[in-house]
N, CA, C and O atoms as a DFTB+ gen file, in Angstrom:
716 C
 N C O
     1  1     -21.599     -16.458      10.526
     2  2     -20.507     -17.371      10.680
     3  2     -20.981     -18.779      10.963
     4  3     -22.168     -19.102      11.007
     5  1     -20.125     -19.454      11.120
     6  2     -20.409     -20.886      11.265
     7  2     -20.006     -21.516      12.430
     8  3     -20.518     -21.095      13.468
     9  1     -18.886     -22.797      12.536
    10  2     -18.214     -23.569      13.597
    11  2     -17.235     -23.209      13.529
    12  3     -16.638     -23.451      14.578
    13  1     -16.445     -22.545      12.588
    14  2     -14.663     -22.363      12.867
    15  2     -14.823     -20.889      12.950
    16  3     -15.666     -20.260      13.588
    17  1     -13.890     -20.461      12.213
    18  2     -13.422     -19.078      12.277
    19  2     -13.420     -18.368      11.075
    20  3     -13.049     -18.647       9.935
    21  1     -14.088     -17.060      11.768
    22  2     -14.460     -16.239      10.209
    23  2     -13.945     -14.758      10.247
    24  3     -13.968     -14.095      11.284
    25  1     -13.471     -14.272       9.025
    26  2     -12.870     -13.219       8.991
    27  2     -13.196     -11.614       8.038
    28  3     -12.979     -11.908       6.863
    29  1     -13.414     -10.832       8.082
    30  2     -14.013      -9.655       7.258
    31  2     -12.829      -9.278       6.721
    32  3     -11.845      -9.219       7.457
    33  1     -12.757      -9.049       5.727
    34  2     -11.807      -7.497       5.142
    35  2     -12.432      -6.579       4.433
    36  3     -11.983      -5.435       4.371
    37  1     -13.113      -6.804       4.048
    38  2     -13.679      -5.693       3.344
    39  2     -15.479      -5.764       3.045
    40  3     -15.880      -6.926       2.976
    41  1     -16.565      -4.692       2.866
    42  2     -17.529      -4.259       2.567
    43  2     -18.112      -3.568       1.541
    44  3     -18.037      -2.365       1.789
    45  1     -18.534      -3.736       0.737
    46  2     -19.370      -2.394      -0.105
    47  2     -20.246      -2.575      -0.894
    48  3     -20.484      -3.632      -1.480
    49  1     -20.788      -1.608      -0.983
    50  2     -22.383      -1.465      -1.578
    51  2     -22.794      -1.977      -3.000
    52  3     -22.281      -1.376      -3.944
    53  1     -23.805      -3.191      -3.326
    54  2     -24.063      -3.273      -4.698
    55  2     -25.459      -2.254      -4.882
    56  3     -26.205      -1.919      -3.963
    57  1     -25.598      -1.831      -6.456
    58  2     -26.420      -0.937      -6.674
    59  2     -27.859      -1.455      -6.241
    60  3     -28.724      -0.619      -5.981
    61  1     -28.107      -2.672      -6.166
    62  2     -29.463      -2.711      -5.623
    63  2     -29.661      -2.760      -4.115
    64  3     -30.259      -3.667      -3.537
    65  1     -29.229      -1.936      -3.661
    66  2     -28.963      -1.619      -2.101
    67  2     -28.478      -2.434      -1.084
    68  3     -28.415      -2.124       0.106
    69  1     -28.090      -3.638      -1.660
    70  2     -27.498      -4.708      -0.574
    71  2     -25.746      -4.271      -0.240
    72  3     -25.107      -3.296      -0.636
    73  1     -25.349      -5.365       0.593
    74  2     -24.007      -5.389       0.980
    75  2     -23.228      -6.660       0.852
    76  3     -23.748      -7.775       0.888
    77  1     -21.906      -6.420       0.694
    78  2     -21.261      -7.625       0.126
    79  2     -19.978      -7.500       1.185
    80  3     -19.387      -6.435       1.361
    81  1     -19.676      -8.592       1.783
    82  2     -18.604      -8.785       2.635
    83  2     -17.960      -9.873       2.781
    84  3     -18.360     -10.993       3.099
    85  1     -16.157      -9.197       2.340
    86  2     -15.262     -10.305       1.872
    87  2     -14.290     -10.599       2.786
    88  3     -13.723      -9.661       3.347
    89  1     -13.949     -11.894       3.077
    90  2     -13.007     -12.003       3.894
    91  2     -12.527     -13.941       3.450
    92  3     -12.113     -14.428       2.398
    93  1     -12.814     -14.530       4.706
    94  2     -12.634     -16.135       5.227
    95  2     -12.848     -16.705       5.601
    96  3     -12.123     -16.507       6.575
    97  1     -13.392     -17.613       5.852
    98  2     -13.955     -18.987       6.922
    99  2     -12.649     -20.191       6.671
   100  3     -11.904     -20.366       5.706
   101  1     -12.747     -20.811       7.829
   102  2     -12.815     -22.342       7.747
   103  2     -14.094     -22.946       8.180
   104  3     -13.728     -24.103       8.388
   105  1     -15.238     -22.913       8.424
   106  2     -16.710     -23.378       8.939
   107  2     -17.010     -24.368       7.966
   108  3     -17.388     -25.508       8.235
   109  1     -16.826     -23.892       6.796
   110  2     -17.869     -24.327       5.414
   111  2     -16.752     -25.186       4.454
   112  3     -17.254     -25.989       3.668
   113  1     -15.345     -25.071       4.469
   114  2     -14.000     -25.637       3.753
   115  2     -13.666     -26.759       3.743
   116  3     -13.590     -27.528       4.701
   117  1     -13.358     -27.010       2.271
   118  2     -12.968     -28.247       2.234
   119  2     -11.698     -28.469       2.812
   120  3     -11.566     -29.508       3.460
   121  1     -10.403     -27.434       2.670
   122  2      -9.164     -27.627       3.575
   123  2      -9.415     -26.549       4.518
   124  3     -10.429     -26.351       5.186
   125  1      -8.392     -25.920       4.469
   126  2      -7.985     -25.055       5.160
   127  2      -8.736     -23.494       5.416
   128  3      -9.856     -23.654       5.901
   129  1      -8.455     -22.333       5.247
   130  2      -8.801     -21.291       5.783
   131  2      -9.442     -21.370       3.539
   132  3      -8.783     -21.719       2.560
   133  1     -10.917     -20.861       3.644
   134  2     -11.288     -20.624       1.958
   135  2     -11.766     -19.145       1.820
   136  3     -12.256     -18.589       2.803
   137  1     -11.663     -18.615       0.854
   138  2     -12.032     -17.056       0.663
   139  2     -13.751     -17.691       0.936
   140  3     -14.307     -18.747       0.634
   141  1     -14.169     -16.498       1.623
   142  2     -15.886     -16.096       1.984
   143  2     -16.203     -14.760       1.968
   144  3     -15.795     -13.717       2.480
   145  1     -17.479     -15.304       0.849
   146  2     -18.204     -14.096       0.325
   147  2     -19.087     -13.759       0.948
   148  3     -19.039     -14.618       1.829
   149  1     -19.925     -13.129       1.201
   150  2     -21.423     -12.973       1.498
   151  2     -22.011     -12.023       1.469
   152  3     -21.643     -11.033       2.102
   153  1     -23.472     -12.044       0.474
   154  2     -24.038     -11.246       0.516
   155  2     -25.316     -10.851       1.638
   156  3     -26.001     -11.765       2.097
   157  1     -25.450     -10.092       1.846
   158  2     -26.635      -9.271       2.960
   159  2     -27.098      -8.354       2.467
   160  3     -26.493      -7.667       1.644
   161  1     -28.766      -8.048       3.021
   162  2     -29.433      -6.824       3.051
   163  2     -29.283      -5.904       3.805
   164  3     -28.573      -6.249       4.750
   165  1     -29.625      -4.814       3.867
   166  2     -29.872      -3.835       4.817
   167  2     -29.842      -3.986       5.995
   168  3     -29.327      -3.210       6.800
   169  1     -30.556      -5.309       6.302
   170  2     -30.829      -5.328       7.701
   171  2     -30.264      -6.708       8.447
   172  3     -30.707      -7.437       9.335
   173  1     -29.009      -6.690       7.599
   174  2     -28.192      -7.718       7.708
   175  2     -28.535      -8.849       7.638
   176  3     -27.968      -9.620       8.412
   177  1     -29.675      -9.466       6.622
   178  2     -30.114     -10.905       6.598
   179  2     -28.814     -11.815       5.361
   180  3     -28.323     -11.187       4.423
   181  1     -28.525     -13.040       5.582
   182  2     -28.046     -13.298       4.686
   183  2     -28.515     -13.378       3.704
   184  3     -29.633     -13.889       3.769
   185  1     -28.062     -12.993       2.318
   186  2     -29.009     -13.559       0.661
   187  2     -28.797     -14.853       0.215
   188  3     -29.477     -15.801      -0.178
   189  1     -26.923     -14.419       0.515
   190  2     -26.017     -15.681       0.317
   191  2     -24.574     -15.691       0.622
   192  3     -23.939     -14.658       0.833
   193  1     -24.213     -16.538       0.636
   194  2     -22.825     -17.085       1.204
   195  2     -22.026     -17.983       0.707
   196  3     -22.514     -19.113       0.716
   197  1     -20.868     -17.885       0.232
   198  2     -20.262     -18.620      -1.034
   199  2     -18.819     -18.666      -0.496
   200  3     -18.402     -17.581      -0.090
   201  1     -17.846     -19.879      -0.402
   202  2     -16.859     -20.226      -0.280
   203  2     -16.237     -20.527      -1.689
   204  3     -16.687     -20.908      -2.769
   205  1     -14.748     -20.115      -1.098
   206  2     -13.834     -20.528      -2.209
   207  2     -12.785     -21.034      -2.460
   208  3     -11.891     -20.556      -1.761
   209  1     -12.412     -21.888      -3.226
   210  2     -10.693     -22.442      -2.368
   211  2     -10.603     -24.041      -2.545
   212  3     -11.515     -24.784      -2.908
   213  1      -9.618     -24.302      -2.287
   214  2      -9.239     -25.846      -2.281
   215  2      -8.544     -26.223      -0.656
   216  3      -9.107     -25.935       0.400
   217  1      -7.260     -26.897      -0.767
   218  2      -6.758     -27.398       0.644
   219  2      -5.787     -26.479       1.216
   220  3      -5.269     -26.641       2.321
   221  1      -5.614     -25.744       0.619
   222  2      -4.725     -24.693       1.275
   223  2      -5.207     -23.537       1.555
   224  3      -6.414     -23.455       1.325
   225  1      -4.604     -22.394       2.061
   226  2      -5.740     -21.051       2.612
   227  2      -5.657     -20.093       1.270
   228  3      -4.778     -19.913       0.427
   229  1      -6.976     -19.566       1.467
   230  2      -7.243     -18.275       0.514
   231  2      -7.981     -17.663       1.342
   232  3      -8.313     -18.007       2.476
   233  1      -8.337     -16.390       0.533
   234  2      -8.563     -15.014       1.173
   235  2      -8.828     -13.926       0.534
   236  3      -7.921     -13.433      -0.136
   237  1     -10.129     -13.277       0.579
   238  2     -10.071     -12.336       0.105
   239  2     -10.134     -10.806       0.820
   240  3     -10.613     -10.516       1.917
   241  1      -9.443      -9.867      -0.242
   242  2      -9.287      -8.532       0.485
   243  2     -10.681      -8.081       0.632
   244  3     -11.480      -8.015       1.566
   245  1     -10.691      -7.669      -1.174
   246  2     -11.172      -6.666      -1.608
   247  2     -12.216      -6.799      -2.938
   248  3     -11.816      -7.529      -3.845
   249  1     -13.273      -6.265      -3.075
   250  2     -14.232      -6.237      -3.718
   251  2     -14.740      -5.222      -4.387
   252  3     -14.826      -4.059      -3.993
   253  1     -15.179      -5.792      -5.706
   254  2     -16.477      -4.361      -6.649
   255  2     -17.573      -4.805      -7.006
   256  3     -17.612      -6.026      -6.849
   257  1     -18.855      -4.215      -7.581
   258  2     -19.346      -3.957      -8.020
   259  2     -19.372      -3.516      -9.422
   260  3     -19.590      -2.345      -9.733
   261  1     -19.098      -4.670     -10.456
   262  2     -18.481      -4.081     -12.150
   263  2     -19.567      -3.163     -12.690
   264  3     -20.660      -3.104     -12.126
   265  1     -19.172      -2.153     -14.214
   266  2     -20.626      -1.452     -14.310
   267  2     -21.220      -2.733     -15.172
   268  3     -22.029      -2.209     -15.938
   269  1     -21.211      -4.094     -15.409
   270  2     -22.224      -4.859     -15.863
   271  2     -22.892      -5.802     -14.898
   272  3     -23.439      -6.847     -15.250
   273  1     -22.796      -5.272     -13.385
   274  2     -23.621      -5.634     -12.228
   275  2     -23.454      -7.159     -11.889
   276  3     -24.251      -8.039     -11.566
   277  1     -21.745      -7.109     -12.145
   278  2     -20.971      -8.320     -11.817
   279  2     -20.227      -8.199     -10.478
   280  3     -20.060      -7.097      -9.955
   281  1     -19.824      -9.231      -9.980
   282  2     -18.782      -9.043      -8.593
   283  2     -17.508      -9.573      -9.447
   284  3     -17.523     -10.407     -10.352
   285  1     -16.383      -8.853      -8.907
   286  2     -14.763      -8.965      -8.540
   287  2     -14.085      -9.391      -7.392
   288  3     -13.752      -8.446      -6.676
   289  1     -13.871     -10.140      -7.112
   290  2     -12.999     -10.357      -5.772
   291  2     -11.943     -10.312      -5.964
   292  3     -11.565     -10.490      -7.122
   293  1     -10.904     -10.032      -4.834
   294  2      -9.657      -9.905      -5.182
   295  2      -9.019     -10.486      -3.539
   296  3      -9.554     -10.127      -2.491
   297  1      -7.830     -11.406      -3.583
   298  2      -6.762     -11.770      -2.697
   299  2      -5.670     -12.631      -2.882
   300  3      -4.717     -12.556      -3.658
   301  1      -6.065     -13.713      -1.782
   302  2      -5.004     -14.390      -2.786
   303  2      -5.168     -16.002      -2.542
   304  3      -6.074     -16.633      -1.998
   305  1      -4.318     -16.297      -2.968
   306  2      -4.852     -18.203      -2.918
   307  2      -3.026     -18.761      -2.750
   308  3      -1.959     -18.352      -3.210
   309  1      -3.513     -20.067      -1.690
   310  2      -2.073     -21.089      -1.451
   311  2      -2.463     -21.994      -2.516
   312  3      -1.525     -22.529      -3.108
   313  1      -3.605     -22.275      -2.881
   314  2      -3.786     -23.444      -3.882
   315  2      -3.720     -23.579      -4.851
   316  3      -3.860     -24.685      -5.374
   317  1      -3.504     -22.610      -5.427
   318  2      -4.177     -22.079      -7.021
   319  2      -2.230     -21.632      -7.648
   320  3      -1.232     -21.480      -6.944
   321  1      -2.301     -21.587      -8.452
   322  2      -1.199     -20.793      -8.958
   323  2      -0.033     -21.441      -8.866
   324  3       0.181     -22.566      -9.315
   325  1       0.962     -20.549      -8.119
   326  2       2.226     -21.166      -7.961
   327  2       2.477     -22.256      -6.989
   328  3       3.576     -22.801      -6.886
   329  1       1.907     -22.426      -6.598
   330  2       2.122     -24.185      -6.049
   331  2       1.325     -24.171      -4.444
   332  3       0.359     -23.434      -4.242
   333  1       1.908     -25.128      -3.327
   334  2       1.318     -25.054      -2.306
   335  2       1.991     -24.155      -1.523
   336  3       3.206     -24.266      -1.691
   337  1       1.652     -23.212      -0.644
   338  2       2.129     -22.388       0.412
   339  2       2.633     -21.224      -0.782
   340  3       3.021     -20.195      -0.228
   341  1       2.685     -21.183      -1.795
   342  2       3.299     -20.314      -2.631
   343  2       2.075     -19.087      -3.048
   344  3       1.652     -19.083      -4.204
   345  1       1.626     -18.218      -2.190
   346  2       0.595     -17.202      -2.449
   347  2       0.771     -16.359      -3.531
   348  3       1.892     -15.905      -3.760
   349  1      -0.471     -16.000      -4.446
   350  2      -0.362     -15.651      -5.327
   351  2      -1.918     -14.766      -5.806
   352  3      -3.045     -15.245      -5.676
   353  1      -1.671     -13.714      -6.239
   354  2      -3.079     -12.597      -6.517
   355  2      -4.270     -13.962      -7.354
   356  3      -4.126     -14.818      -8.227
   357  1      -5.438     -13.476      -6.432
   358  2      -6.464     -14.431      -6.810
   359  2      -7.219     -13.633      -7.112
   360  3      -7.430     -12.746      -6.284
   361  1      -8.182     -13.580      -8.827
   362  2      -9.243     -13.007      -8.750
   363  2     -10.177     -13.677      -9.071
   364  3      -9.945     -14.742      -9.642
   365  1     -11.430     -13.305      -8.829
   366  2     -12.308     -14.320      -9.291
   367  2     -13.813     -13.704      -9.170
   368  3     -14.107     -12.965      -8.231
   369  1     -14.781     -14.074     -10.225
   370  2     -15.875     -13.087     -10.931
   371  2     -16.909     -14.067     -10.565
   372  3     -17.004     -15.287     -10.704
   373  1     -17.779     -12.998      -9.966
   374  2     -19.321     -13.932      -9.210
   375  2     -20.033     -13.001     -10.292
   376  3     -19.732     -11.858     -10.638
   377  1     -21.328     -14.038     -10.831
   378  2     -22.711     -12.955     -11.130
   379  2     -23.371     -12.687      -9.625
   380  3     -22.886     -13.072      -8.562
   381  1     -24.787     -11.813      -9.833
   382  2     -25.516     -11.953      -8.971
   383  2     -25.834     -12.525      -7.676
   384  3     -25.889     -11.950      -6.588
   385  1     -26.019     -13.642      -7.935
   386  2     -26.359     -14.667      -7.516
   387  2     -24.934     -15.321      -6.760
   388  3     -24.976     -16.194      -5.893
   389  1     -24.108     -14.908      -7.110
   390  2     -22.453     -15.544      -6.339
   391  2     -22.010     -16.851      -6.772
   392  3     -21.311     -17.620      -6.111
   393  1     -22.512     -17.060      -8.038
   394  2     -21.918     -17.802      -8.955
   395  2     -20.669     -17.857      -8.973
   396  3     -20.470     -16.992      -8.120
   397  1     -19.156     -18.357      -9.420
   398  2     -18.744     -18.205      -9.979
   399  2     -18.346     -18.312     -11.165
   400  3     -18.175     -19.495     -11.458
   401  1     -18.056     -17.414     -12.211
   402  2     -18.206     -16.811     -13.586
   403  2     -16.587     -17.717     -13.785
   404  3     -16.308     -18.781     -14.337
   405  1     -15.946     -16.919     -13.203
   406  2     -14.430     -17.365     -13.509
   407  2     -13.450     -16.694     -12.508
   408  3     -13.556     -15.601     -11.952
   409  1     -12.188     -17.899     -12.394
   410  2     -10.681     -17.374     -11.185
   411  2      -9.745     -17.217     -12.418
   412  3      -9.723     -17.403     -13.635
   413  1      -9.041     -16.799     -11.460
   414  2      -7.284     -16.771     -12.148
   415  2      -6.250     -16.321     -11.621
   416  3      -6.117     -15.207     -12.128
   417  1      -5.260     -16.525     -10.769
   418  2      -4.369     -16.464     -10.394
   419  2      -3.181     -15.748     -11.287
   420  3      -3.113     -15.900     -12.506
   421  1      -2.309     -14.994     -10.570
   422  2      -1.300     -13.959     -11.066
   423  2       0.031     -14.338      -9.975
   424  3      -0.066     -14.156      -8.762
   425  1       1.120     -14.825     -10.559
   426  2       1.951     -14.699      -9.634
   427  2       3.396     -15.571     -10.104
   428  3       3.789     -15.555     -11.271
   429  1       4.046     -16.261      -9.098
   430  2       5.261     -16.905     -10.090
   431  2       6.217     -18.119      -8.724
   432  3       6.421     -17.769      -7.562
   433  1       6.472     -18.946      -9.080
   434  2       7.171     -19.661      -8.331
   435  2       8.186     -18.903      -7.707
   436  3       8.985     -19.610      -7.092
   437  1       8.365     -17.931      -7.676
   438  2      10.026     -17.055      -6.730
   439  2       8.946     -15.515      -6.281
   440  3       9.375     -14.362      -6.321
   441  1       7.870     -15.816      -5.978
   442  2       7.351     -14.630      -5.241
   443  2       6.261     -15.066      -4.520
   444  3       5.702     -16.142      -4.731
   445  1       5.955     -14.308      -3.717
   446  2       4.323     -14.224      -2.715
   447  2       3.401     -13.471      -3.145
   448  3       3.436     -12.356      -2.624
   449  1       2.618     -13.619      -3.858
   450  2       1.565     -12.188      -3.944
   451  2       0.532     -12.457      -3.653
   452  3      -0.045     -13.545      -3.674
   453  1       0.093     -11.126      -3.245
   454  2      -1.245     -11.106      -2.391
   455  2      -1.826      -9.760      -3.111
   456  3      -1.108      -8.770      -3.255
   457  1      -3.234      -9.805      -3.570
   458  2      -4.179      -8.334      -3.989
   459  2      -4.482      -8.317      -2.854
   460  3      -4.720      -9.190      -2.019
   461  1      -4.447      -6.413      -2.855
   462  2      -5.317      -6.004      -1.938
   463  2      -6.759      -5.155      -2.681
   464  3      -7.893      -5.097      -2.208
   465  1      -6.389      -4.717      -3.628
   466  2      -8.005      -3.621      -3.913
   467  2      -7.978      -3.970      -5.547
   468  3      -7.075      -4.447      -6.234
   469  1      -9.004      -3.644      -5.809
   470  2      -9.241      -3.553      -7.504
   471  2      -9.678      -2.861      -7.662
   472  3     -10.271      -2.546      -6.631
   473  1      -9.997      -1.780      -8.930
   474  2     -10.611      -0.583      -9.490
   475  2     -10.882      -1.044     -10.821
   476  3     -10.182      -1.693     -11.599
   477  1     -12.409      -0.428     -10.957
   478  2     -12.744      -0.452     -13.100
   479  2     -11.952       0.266     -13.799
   480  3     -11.676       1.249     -13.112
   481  1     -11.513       0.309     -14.638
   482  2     -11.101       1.616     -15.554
   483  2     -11.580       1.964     -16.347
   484  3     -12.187       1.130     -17.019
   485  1     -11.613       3.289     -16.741
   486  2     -12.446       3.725     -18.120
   487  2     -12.413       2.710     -19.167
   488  3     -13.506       2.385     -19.632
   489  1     -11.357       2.145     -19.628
   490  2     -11.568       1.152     -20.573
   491  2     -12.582       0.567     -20.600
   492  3     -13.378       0.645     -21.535
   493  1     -12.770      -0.265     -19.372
   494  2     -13.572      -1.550     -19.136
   495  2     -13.035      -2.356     -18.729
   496  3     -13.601      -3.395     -18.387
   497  1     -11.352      -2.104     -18.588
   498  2     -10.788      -3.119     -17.779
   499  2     -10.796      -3.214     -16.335
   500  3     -11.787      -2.810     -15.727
   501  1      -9.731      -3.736     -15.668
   502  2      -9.414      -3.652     -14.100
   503  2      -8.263      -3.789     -13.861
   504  3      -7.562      -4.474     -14.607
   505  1      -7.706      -3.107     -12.635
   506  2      -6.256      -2.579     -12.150
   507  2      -6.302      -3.216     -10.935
   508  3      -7.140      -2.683     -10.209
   509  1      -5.756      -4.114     -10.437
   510  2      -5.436      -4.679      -9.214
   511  2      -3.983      -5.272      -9.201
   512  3      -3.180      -5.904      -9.889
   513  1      -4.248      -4.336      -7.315
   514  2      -2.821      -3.209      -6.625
   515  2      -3.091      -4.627      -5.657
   516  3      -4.134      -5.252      -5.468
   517  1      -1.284      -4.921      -4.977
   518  2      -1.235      -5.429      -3.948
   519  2       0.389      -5.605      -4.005
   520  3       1.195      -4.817      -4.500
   521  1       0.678      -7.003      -3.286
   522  2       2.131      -6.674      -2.784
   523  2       2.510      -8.153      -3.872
   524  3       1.733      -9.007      -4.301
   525  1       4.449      -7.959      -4.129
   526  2       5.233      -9.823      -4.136
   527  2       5.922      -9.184      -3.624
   528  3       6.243      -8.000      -3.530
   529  1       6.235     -10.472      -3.132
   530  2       7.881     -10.500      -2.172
   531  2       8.515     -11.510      -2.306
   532  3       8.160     -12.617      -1.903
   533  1       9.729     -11.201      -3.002
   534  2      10.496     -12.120      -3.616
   535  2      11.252     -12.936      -3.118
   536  3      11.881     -12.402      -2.204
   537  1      11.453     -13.740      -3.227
   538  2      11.697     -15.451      -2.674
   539  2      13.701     -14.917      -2.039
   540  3      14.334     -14.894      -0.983
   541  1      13.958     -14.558      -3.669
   542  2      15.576     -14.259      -3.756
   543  2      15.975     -13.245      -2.794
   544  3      16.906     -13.494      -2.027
   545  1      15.394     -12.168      -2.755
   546  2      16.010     -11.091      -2.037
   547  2      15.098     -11.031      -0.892
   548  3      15.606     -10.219      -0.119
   549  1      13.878     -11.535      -0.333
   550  2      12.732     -11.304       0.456
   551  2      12.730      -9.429       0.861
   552  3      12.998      -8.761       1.860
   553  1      12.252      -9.129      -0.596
   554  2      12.162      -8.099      -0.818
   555  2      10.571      -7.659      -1.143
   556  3      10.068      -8.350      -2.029
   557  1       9.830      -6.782      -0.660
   558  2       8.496      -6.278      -0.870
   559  2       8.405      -5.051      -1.953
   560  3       9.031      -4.029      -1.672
   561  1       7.657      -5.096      -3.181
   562  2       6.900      -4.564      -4.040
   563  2       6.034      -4.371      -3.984
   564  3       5.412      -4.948      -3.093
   565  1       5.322      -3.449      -4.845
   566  2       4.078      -3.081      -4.888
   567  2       3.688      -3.828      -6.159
   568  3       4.636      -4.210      -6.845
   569  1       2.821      -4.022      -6.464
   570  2       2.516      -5.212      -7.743
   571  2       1.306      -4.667      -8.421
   572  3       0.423      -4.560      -7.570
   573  1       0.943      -4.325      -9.447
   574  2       0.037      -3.761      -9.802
   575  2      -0.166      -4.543     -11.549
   576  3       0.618      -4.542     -12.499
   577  1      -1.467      -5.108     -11.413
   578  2      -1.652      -6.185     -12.466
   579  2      -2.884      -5.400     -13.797
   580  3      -3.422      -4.471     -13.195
   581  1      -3.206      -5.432     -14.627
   582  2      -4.192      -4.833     -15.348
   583  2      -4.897      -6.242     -16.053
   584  3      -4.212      -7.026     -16.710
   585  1      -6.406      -6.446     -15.808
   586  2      -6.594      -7.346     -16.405
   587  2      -7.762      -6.417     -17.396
   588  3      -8.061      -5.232     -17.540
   589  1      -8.283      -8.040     -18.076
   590  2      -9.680      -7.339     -18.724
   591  2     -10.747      -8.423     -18.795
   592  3     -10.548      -9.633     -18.904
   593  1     -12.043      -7.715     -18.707
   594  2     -13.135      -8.858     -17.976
   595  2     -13.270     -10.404     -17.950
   596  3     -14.059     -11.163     -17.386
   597  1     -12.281     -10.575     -18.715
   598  2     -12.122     -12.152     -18.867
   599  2     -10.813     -12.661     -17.795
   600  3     -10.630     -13.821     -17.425
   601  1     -10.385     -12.045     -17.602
   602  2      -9.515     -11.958     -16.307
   603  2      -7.824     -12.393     -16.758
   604  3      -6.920     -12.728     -15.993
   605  1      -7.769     -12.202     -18.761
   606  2      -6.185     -12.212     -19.104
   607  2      -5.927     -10.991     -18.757
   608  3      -6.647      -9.998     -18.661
   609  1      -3.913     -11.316     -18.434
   610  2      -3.314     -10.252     -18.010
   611  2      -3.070      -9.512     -18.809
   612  3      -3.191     -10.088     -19.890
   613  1      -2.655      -8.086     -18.992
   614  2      -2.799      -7.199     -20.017
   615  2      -1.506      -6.736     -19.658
   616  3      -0.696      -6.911     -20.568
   617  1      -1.155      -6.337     -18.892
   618  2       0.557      -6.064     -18.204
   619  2       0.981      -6.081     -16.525
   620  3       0.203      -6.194     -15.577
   621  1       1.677      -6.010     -16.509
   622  2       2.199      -5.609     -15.110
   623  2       3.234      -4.935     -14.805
   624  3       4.221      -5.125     -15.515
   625  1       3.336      -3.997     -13.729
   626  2       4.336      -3.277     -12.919
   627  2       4.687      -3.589     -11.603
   628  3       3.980      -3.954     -10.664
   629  1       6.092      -3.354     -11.696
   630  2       6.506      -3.209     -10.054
   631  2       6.642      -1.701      -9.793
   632  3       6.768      -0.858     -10.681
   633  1       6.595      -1.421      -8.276
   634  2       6.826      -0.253      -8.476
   635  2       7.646      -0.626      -6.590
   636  3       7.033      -1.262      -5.733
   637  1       8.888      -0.113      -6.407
   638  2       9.823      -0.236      -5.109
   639  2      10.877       0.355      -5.568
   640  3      11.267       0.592      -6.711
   641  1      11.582       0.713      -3.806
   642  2      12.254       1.375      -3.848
   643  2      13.596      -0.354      -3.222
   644  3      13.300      -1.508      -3.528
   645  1      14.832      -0.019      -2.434
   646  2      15.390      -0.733      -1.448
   647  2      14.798      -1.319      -0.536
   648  3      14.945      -2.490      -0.187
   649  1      13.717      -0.089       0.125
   650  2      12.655      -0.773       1.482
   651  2      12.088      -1.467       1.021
   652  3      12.342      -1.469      -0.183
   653  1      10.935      -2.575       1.445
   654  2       9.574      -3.097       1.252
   655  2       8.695      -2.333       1.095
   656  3       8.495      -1.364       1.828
   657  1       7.847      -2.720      -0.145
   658  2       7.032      -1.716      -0.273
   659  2       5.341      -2.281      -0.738
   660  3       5.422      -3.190      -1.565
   661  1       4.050      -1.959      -0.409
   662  2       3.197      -2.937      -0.532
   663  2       2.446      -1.827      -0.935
   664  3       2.695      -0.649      -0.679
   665  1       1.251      -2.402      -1.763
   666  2       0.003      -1.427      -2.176
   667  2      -1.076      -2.304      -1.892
   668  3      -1.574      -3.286      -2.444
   669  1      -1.331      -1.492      -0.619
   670  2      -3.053      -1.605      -0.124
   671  2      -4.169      -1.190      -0.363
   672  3      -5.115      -1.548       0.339
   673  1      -4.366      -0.139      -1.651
   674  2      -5.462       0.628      -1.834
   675  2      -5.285       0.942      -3.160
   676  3      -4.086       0.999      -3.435
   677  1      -6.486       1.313      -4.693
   678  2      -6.219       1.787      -5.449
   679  2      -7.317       2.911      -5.864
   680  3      -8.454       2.444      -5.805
   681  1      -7.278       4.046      -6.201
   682  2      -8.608       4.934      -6.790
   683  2      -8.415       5.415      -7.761
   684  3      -7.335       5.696      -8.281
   685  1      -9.681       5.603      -8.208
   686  2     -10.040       6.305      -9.195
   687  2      -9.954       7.636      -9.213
   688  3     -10.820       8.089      -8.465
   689  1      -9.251       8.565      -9.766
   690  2      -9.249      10.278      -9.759
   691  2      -9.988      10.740     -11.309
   692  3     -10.316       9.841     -12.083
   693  1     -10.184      12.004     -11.628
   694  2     -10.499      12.078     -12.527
   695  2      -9.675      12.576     -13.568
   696  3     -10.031      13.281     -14.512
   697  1      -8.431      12.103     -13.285
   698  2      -7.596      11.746     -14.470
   699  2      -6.659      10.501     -14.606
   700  3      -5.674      10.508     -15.344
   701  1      -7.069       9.337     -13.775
   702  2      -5.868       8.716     -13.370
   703  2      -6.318       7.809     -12.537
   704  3      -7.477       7.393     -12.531
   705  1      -5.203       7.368     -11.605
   706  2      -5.529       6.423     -10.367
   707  2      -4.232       6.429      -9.320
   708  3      -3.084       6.772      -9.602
   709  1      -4.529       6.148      -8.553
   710  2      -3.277       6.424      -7.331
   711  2      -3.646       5.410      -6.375
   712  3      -4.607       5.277      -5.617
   713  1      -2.539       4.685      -6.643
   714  2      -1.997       3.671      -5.530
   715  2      -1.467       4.247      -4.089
   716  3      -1.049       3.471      -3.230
């Protein structure tokens, strides 16, 4: 961490035995709260450490490991997308090294969305699960986006009932996937 405040959400393993942990800082930001990456070894040294974001807050959940030994991040961004304070699914593709490859934002001026997890799919694409909540009814969905490695959208679903309803997690089964 740094001088401000830093936040984890998530961990997991790249194939060359290191660790990758996603969350937030403000320490290192040009505005506000920026998605923070960082990679570590084993023995918790940093490799590297990579901010993301503009003047408003972002954040990330959730993270992979692609099978072409790429990173995925997934959360969400105030800056990006639908306007300011208007949150919206952020993804965005590091090589190695924590480059970034490419972002892109998913979302719409009359909702909030936020990713929480992403999964590969047999295709070669990616399925990333999280919540909108709609401006009109301040109503919660589950939001489930399909992209493909270039990070266009391929479709989307809602999936709710009357209640609020959010998707925090997505897996892989071996026929399928379950939110």
């Amino acid at each position: 961490g740094g001088k401000g405040i830093e936040t984890n959400k998530a961990l997991f393993k790249t194939r060359d035995g290191n660790y990758v942990l996603t969350g937030r800082s403000d320490s290192y930001s040009v505005g506000d709260m920026n998605m923070n990456v960082i990679k570590i070894d084993g023995n918790g040294n940093v490799i590297w450490d990579k901010n993301f974001g503009a003047d408003e807050t972002e954040q990330a959940h959730s993270g992979i490991e692609t099978s072409d030994q790429k990173l995925m991040v997934v959360g969400y961004s105030d800056s990006y997308g639908g306007g300011v304070g208007m949150k919206d699914f952020w993804v965005i593709r590091l090589d190695q090294n924590g480059l970034l490859k490419w972002q892109k934002t998913y979302g719409s001026r009359t909702s909030i969305d936020e990713a929480n997890d992403i999964v590969e799919t047999a295709d070669g694409n990616f399925l990333v699960v999280g919540s909108t909540l709609s401006l009109e009814n301040a109503k919660s969905d589950v939001l489930l986006v399909k992209i493909d490695k270039k990070g266009n959208e391929l479709w989307r679903k809602t999936y709710g009932k009357e209640k609020n309803d959010v998707g925090n997690a997505i897996i892989k089964t071996k026929d399928g996937y379950v939110l």
